[in-house]
Structure formats: C-alpha cells, structure tokens
C-alpha positions as CSV (number, residue, x, y, z in Angstrom):
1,X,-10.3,-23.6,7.7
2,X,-8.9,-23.5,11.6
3,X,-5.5,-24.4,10.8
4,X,-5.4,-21.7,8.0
5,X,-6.6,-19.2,10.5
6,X,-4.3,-20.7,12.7
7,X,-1.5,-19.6,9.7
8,X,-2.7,-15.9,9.8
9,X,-2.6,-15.4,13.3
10,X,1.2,-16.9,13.8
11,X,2.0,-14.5,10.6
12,X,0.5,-11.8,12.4
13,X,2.0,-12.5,15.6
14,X,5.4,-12.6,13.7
15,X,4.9,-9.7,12.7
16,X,3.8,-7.5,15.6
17,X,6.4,-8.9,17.5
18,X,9.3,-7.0,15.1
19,X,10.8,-3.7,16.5
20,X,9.4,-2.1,13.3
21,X,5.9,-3.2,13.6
22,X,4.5,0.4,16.1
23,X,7.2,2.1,14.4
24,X,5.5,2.4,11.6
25,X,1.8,3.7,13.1
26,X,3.8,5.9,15.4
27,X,5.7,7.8,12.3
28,X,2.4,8.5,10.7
29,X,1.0,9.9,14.2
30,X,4.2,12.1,13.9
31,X,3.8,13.3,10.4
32,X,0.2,14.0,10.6
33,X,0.9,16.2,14.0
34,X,3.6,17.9,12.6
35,X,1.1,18.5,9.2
36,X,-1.6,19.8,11.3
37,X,0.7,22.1,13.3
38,X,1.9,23.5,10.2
39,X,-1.1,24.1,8.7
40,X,-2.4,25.8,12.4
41,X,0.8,28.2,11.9
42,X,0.3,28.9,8.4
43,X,-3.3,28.8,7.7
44,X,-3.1,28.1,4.1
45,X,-5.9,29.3,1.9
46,X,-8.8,26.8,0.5
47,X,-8.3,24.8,4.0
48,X,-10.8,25.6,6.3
49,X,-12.1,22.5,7.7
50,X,-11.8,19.3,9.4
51,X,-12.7,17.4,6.6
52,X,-10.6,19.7,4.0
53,X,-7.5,18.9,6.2
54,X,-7.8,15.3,6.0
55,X,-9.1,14.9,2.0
56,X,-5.9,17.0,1.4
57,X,-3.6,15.1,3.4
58,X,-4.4,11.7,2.9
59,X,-3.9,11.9,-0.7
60,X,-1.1,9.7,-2.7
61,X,0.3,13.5,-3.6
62,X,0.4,14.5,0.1
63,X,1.2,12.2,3.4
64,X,-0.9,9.6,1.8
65,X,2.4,8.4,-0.1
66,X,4.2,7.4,3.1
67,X,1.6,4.6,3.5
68,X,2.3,2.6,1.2
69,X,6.1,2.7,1.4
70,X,5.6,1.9,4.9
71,X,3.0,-1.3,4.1
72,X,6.1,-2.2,1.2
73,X,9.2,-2.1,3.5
74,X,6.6,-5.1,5.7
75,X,6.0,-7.0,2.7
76,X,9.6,-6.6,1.5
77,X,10.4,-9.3,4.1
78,X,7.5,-11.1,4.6
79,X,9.4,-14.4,2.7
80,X,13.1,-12.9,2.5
81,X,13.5,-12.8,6.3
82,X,12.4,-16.7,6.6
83,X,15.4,-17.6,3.8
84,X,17.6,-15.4,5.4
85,X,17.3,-16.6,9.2
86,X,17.1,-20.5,8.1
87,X,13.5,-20.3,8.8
88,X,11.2,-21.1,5.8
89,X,12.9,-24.9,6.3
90,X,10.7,-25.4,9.5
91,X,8.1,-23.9,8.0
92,X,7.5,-25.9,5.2
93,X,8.3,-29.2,7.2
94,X,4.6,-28.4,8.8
95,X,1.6,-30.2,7.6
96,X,0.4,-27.2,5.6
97,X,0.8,-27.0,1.8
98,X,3.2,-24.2,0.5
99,X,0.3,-22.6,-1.0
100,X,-1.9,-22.2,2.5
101,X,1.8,-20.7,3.8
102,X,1.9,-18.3,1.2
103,X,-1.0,-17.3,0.6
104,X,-0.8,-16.7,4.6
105,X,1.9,-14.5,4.5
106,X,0.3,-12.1,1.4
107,X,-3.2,-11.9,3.4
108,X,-1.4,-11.1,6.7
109,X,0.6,-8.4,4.2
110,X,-2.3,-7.1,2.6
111,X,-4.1,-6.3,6.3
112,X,-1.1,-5.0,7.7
113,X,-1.2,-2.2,4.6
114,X,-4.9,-1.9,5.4
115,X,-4.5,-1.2,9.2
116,X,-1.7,1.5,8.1
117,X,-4.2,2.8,5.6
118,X,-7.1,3.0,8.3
119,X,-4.4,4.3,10.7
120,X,-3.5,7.3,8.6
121,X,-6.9,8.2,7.7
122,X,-7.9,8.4,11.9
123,X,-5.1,10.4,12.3
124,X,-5.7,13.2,9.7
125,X,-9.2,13.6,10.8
126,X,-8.4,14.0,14.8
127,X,-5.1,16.2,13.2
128,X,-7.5,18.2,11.5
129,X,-10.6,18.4,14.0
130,X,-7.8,19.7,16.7
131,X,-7.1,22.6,14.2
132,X,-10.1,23.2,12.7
133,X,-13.1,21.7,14.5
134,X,-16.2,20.8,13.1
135,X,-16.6,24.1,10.6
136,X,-17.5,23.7,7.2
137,X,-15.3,23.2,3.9
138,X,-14.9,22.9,0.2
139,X,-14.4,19.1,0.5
140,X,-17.2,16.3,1.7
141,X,-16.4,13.5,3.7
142,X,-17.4,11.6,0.2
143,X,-14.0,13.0,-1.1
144,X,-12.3,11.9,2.0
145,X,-13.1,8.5,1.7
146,X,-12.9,8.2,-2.0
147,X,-9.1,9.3,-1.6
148,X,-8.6,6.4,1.2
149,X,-10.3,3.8,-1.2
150,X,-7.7,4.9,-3.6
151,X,-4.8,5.3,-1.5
152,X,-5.9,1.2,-0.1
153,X,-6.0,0.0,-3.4
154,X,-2.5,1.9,-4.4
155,X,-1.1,0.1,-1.5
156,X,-2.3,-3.1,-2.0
157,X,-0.8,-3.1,-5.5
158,X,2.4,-2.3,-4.4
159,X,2.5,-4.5,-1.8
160,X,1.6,-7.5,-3.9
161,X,4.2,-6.4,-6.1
162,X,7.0,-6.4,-3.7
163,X,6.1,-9.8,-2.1
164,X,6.5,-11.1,-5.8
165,X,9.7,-9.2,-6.1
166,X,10.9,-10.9,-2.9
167,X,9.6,-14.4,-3.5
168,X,12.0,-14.1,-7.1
169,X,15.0,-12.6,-5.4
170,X,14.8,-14.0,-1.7
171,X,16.3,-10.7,-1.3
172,X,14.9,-7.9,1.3
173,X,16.5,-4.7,-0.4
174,X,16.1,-6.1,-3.9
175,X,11.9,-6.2,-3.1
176,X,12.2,-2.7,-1.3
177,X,14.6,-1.5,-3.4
178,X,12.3,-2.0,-6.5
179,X,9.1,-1.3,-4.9
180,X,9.9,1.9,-3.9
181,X,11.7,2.8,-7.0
182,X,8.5,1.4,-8.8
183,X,6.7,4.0,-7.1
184,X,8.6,6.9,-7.5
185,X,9.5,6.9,-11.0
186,X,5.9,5.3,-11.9
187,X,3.7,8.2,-12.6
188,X,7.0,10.2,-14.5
189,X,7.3,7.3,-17.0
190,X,3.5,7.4,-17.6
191,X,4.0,11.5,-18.1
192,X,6.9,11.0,-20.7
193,X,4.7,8.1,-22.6
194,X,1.0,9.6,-21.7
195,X,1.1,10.6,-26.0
196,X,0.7,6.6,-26.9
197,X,-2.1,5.0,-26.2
198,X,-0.4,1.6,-25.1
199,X,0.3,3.2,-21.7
200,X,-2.8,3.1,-20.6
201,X,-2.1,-0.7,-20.7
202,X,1.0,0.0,-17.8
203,X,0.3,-0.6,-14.5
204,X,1.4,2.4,-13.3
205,X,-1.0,4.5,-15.4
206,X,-3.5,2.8,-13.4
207,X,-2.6,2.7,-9.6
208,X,-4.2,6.2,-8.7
209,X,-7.3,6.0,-8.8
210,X,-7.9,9.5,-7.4
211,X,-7.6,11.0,-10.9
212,X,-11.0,9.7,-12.0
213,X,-12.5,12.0,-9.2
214,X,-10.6,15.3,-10.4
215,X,-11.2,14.2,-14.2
216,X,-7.5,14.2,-14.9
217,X,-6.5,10.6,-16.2
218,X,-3.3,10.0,-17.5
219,X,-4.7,8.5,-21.0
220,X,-7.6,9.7,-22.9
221,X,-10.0,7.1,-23.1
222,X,-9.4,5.4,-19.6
223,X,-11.8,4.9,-17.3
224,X,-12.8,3.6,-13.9
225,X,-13.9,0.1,-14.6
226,X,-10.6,0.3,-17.3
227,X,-8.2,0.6,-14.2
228,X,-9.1,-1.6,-12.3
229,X,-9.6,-4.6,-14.4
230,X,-5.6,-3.8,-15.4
231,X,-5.0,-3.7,-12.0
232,X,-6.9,-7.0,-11.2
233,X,-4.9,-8.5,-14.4
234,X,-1.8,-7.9,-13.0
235,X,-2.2,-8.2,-9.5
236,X,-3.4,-11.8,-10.8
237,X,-0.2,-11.7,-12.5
238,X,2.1,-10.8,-9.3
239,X,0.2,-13.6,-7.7
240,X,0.6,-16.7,-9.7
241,X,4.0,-15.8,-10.8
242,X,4.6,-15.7,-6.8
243,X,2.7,-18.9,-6.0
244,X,4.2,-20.6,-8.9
245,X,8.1,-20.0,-7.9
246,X,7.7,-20.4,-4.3
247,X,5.8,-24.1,-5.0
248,X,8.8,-25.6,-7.3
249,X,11.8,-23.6,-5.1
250,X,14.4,-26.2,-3.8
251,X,14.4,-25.2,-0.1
252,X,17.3,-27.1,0.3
C-alpha cells in the first residue's frame, strides 16, 4: 500500500510540476471573473442571487463545459508523454507491476479533474457572492451541488475515455483530438438518433446527468439508476480495454 501511495504522489508531483498544471485553475478564475462582471453589467433577468449565479454557471451548458476539456487535455498525456520522452522504459524497469503504474496514473487523472471540478465550483460562488451577496434566488444550493455532481461525473467519463484513447494511440492529439470531438458532437448525435430507442444504450445519451433534475432526458424511458449503470458499463469498458493493452505492449 506505501509504495502505491508512493506511485500517486510521484504522478502528482509530475504533474504539478508542468507549465500547464496552474494554467489551468487560473483560466477558470479568469472566466468566472469575467462571467460575474458581465452578469454585474448586464443584470440579466431570473438571476438574482449568489446561489442563482453559480447553479447557472457551473452547468455543462455554461462555464461548466470548460472543465472537463481542461481535466481531458491532462489525461490526454498522462501515458503519451512517457512514450514520447523515452520515459515509460524507466518506468516500468521499477519493481512495480504495469498495473499499480497504470492504475496510478488514471487515479492521479481522475483527482486532478476533481480538483478542477471543486476549483470551478469555489470560484462561481465567490464570483457570484461579489455581485450578488447573500440575497435570495430561484435556485437552492441543492441545485448547485446537484449540477457539480453531474458536471464530476461528466468529467470523469471523459477523462477515462481519453486515457484509453491515449494508451491505444500513444498519441497526445489523437486522445485530445478525440475527446474533445467526443464531446462536442456527443449530445447532437443523441438529438439526431433520440427517435430510436437504442440510443439510450450510447454513452453519450448518458453523460449529463443534469437532465434528470429538469425532467428533460434524451430518451423516453431513461432514468437515473439507467445512466449510470451505462456509464459504469463502459467506464468498466474504457478501463480494462486500457489495462489490457498497456499490460501486453512491447515497450521495446
């Protein structure tokens, strides 16, 4: 158990020590400033609270949705930058089993998305108490959390599917290249195909778990505990396909 925490904290200290690591906490205190000074300048109706501000904002539709491109451009290169520097060679000459390396790497991944996630909500909330204080609103702080749970889990998805995507390729823009395209043209394939029932069986159809809250899911018939065994299915998926590959890849 020590030397795998002794695996997480060299991945994380890997990690933090890359030019990109604050970048990306410092672009989301940028974009919620710039959100809440907008909002301050053009007071736009059904806002009217602290609370109201950040439910809004945090939301996949809204700023939410630079979060997890953020946590996927991270797990993008989680594996590809150890092929392309030489590295993964000294790291698999170590005592540890590919397996306590990998799965390393993905946990270290899966925080770093959840630090970004946290990161964003503190920020709309402080945004929004500086422009609208402590009055009341339509939304609760219920709402609020209920969008971060689902933004966390729509990052995590997508973060699990771009380390597979790099573990395949070994290639950095090929895993952020698809994971972001995966996410943009996601929810507009599920639109176009919403008429047949399979698609409720697509992962995309699944990540956003927000709709169950406004009643507005993709497929009739879907439901909470319907989502997110699909998404526990294939996140399962993502994962053995990844631990598989990387265990039986000539390194050489």
């Amino acid at each position: 158990m020590r030397n795998f925490t002794g695996l997480l904290t060299n991945e994380w200290l890997k990690l933090s020590k890359k030019k990109s690591f604050f970048v990306a906490y410092a672009i989301l205190a940028v974009v919620f400033g710039i959100l809440a000074f907008a909002f301050y300048r053009l007071s736009p109706e059904g806002v009217a609270s602290t609370v109201d501000f950040a439910t809004g904002t945090i939301m996949l539709q809204a700023a939410g949705q630079l979060v997890p491109v953020l946590a996927v451009l991270a797990a993008a290169g989680s594996v590809t930058q150890e092929y392309r520097y030489g590295t993964i060679k000294f790291l698999l000459i170590r005592a540890q089993s590919r397996h306590k390396i990998l799965a390393s790497k993905y946990i270290v991944s899966v925080l770093y998305a959840l630090t970004l996630v946290v990161t964003a909500a503190v920020f709309a909330v402080i945004a929004g108490y500086i422009v609208y204080g402590s009055g009341a609103g339509d939304s609760t702080w219920a709402d609020f959390l209920s969008n971060v749970a689902s933004l966390a889990v729509y990052s995590i998805v997508f973060v699990t599917l771009t380390f597979m995507i790099g573990i395949l390729t070994k290639s950095n823009g090929a895993a952020i290249g698809i994971g972001i395209f995966s996410m943009m043209v996601g929810s507009v394939l599920v639109m176009l195909l919403s008429r047949y029932a399979i698609t409720k069986y697509l992962l995309f159809a699944n990540t956003d778990l927000s709709v169950y809250r406004s009643n507005t899911v993709p497929v009739e018939g879907m439901t909470l505990a319907f989502s997110v065994v699909i998404l526990l299915v294939y996140m399962a998926l993502f994962l053995s396909v990844s631990f598989a590959v990387f265990k039986k890849r000539d390194i050489a």
